[in-house]
Every structure is written in C-alpha cells, then in structure tokens.
N, C-alpha and C positions, 0 to 999 in steps of 0.2 A: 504494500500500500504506500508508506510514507519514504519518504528521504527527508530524513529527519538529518538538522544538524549534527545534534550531539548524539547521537544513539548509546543507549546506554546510561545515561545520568537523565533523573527525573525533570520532567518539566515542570517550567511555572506559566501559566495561561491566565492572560489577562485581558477584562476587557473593557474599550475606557471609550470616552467620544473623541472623535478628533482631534476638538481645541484640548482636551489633557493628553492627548496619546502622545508628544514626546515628554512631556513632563512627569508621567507614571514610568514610562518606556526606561530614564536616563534614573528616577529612584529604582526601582528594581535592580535594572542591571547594573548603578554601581556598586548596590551590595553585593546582589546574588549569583550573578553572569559564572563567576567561577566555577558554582558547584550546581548549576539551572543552565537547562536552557530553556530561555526568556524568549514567551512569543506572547508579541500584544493584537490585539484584533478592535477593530470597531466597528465590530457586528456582532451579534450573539451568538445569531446562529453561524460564524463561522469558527466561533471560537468551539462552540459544540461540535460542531465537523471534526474540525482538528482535535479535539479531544476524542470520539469514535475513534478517529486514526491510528491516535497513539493505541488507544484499548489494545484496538486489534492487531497493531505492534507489538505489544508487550509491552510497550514504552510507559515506564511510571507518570505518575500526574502527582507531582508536593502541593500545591498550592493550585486555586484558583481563585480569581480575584475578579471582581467587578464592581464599577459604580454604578450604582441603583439606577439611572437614568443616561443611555445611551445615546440619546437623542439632541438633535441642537436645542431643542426648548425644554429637553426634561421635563417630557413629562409621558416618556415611554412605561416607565417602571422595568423593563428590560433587562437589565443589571440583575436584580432580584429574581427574576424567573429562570434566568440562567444560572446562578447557583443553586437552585432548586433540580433544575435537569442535569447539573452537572454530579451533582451527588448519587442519581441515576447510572449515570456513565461510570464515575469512578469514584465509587462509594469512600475509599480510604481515600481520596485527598481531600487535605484541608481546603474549607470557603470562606473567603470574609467577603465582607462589603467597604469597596473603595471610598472613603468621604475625604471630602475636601477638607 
C-alpha cells in the first residue's frame, strides 16, 4: 500500500486548517521529527486514509492530533469527529485535541 517515509518508527498524524498547518507542522517536528514520523493533513478524511494505510502497513500510529474545527470559519467540528474514527482505526494510539 504505502511508501511511507520512515517505515518502521511510529507515526504522529495531525490535522490542522491551513492558516495553522505550518505553525503545528514546525511545533511537532521540532520536538518529535527524531523518533515520529510527522505527517500533517488539512483534511480529515485524508488524515483517516492515511491512517487505514499505515493499519494495513503495520505501521504504528503514537499520537493523533486535531483541532476541533478544520475549516476556514470553524465551524466544521471536524477535528473532533476525526479523533473519534480514529480510535476506530487504531485503537492504541493516543488522541488529543489541538487548541490554540
């Protein structure tokens, strides 16, 4: 299925809207990029695709992160229904919700 970057080392899947996507994208990976690999999405369901992906990979899932409202006006609620599916997909990784 995937060609994953880091194959092998757990991912961290995040998903944010636009106007935050390099500013989550640059906190993340300057902590975590070492021992993650760090993929940001600003869509839900593309972050859920790529999670399916990994599943069926093998590829671990650590973390999955979103802000509650994906959308330019926030007021999807999007964020939150995606850590819900995503628990779905890969029950053992951790979910938080991104806030400002």
């Amino acid at each position: 299925m995937g060609d994953h970057r880091f194959a092998g080392i757990p991912a961290i899947l995040l998903a944010t809207s636009e106007r935050q996507r390099a500013a989550v994208e640059e906190a993340f990976s300057s902590r975590y990029a070492h021992d993650y690999d760090i993929q940001v999405f600003t869509s839900a369901d593309r972050l859920l695709e790529a999670a399916r992906e990994l599943t069926i990979d093998q590829h671990g899932i650590a973390l999955v992160a979103a802000e509650p409202d994906l959308d330019a006006d926030g007021t999807d609620g999007a964020g939150l229904a995606v850590l819900d599916d995503a628990h779905t997909i890969a029950p053992t990784a951790r979910r938080i919700a991104l806030l400002g």
